[in-house]
C-alpha positions as CSV (number, residue, x, y, z in Angstrom):
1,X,27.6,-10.3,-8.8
2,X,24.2,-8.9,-7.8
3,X,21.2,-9.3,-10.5
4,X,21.0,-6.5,-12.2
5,X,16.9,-6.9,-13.0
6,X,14.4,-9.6,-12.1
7,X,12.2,-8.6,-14.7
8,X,13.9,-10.2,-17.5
9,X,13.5,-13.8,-15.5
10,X,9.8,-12.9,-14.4
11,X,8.5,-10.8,-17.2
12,X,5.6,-13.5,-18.8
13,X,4.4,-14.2,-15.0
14,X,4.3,-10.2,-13.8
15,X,2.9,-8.6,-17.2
16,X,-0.2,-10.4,-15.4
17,X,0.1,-10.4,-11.7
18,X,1.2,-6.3,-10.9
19,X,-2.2,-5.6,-11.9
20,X,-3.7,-8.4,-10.0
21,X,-1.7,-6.8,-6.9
22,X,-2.8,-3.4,-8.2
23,X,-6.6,-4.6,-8.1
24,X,-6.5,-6.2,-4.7
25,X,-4.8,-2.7,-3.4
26,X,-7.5,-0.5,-4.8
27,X,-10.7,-3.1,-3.5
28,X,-8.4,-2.7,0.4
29,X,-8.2,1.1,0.0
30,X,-12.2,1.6,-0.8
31,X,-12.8,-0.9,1.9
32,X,-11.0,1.2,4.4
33,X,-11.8,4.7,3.1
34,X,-15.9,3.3,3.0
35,X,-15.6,2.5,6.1
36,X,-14.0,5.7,7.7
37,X,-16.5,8.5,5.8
38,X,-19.6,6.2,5.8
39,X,-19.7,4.8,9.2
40,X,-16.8,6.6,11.4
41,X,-18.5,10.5,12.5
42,X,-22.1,9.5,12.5
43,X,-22.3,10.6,16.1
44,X,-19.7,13.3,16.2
45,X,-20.1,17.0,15.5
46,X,-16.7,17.7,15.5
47,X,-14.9,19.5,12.6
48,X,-13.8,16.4,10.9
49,X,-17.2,15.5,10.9
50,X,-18.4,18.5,9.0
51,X,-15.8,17.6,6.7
52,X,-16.3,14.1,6.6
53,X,-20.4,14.7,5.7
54,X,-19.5,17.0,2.5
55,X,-17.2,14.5,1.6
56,X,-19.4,11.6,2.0
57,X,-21.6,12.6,-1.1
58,X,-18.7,13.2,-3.4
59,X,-17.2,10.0,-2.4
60,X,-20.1,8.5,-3.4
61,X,-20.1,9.8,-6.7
62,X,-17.0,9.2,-7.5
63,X,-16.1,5.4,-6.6
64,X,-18.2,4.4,-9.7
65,X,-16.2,6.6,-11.9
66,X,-12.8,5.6,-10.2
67,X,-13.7,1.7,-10.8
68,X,-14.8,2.3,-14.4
69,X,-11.3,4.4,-14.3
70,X,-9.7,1.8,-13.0
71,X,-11.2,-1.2,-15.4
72,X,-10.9,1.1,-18.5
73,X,-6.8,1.0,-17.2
74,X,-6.5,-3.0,-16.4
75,X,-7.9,-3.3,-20.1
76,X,-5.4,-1.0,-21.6
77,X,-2.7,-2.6,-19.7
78,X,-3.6,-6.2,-21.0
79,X,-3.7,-4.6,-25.1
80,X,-0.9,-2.5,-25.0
81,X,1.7,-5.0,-25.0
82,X,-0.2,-6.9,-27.4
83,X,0.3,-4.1,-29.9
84,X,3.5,-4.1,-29.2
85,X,3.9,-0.8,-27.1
86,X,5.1,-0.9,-23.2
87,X,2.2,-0.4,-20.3
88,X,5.0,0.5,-18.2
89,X,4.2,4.3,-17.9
90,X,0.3,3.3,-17.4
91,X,1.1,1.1,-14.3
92,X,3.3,3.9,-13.3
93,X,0.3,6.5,-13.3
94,X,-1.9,3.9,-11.4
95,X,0.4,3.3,-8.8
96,X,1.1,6.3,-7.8
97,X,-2.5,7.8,-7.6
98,X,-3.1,4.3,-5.3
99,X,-0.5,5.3,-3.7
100,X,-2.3,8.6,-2.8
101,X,-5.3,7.0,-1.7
102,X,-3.6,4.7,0.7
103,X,-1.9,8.4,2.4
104,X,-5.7,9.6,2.6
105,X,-6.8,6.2,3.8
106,X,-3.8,6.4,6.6
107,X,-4.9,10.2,7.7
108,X,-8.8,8.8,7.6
109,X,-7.7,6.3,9.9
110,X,-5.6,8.6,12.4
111,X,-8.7,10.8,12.4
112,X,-11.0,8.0,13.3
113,X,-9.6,8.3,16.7
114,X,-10.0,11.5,17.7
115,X,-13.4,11.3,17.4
116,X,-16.1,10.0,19.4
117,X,-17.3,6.9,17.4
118,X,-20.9,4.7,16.7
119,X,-19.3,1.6,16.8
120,X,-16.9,0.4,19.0
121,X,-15.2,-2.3,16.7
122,X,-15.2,0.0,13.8
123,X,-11.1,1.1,13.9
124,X,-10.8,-3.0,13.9
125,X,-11.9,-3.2,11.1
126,X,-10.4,-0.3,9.4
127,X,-7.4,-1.7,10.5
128,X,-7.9,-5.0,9.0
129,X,-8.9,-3.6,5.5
130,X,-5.6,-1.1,5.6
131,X,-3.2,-2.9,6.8
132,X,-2.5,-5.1,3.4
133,X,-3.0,-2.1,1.1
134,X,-0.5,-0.1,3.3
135,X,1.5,-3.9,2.5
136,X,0.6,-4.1,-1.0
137,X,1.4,-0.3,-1.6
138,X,5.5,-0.4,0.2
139,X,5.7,-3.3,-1.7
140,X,4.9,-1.8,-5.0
141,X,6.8,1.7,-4.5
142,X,10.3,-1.0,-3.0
143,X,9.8,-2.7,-5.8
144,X,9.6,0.4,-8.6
145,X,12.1,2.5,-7.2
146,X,14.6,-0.4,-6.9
147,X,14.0,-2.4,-10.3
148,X,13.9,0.8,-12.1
149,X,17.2,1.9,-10.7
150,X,18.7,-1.4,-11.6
151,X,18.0,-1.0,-15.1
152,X,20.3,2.4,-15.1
153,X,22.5,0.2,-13.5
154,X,22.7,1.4,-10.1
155,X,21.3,-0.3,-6.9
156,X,18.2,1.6,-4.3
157,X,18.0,-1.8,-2.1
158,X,20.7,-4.8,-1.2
159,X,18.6,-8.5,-0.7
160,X,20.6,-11.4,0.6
161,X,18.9,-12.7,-2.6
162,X,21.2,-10.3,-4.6
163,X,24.1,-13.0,-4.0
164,X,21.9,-16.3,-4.6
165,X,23.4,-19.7,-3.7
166,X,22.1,-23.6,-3.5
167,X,20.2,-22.5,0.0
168,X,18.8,-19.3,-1.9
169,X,16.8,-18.6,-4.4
170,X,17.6,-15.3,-6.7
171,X,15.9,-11.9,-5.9
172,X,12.8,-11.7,-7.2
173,X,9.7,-9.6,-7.2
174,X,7.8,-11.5,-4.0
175,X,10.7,-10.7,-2.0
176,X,10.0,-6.7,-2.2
177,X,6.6,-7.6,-0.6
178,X,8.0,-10.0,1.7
179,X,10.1,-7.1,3.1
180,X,6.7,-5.1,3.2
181,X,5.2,-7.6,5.2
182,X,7.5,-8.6,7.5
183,X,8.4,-4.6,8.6
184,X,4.4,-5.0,9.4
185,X,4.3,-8.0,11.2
186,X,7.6,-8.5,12.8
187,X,9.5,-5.1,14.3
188,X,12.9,-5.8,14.1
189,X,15.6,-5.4,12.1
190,X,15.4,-6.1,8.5
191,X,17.8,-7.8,6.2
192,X,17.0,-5.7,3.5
193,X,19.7,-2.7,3.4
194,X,19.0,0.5,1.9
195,X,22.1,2.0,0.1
196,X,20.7,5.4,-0.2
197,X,19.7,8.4,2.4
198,X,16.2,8.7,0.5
199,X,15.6,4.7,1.0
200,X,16.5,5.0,4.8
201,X,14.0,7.7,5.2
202,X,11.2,5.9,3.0
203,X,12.4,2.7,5.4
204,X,12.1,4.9,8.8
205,X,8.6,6.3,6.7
206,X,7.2,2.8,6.6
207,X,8.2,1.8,10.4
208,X,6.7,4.9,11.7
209,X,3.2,3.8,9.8
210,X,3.6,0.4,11.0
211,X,4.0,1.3,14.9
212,X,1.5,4.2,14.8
213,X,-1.2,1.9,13.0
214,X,-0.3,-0.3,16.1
215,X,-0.7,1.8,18.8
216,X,-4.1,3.4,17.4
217,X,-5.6,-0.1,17.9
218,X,-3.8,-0.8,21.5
219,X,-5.3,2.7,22.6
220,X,-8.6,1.8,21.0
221,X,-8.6,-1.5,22.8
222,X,-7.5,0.1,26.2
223,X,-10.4,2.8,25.9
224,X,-12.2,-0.3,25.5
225,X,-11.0,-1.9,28.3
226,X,-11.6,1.3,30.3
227,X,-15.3,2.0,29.8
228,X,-16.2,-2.1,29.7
């Protein structure tokens, strides 16, 4: 019979480590966003540009206050349960405006390529700083949509965990980021099944990312190639 929740089995470890997972997302995002307004049109007077220089200012401005945002939230998720009230819709509120940065930081990135740009190595590293929040933030919404449907009683996702034996371990929350991962990494068919049309499209969603993240560095690195 398939768990029904792996929060119940995991709840003393992840009252501690979603944040810890929320915290590394948010430090990935402002790494890749930083890098795209502060150091991606310097050169260019295209549009974008325009955009991206009365932007710049106001991004500026307002990292401080998201941090300070962002710590005032990690505190009130460590005190609520200790007064004895659930940080559940807190998390909720945090994850989904992360979630929204990481679908700025993607279009950022897309952008970065249609411009002429400074420095040559700069989509590298956007890449680099992206790629596991866009891992980190799959992970989280899998995870969300799937655990919280589970507590209704119904199913989103179907693990090979979900029917655990002496070789296998029971589902539990790694293995939503493990899916994450490996739909980044290795572009083949998963064994994750979605059981729903929504979670096919949020699964065809995430591949499309994944391969169009890949082929802005391969045409980066052939342009490079080109004019070297």
């Amino acid at each position: 019979m398939p768990q029904t929740s792996t929060e119940s089995s995991t709840a003393s470890l992840y009252t501690w480590t979603e944040p810890v997972i929320m915290c590394m997302w948010q430090m990935f995002i402002f790494l890749s966003l930083k890098n795209a307004i502060f150091h991606g049109f310097e050169e260019s007077e295209s549009l974008v540009a325009n955009i991206t220089g009365f932007v710049r200012p106001i991004f500026a401005y307002a990292s401080p206050l998201i941090a300070i945002l962002f710590i005032t939230g990690y505190v009130c998720v460590f005190a609520l349960p200790a007064m004895g009230k659930s940080n559940r819709l807190l998390l909720d509120c945090m994850g989904f405006f992360l979630l929204a940065r990481t679908l700025v930081g993607f279009v950022m990135l897309n952008l970065l390529i249609i411009n002429p740009l400074s420095d040559n190595m700069l989509l590298l590293r956007q890449f680099l700083c992206f790629m596991p929040a866009l891992i980190l933030g799959w992970g989280w919404l899998y995870w969300r949509l799937d655990q919280g449907a589970r507590r209704k009683g119904r199913q989103l996702l179907l693990f090979p965990e979900d029917c655990p034996s002496d070789l296998r371990e029971p589902l539990s929350t790694f293995d939503y980021y493990y899916h994450s991962a490996m739909v980044a990494f290795i572009f083949e068919l998963s064994e994750v099944e979605p059981l729903t049309k929504p979670m096919k499209i949020l699964f065809l969603i995430n591949a499309g990312m994944m391969l169009d993240l890949v082929g802005l560095v391969l045409t980066q690195a052939i342009g490079l190639a080109g004019t070297g």
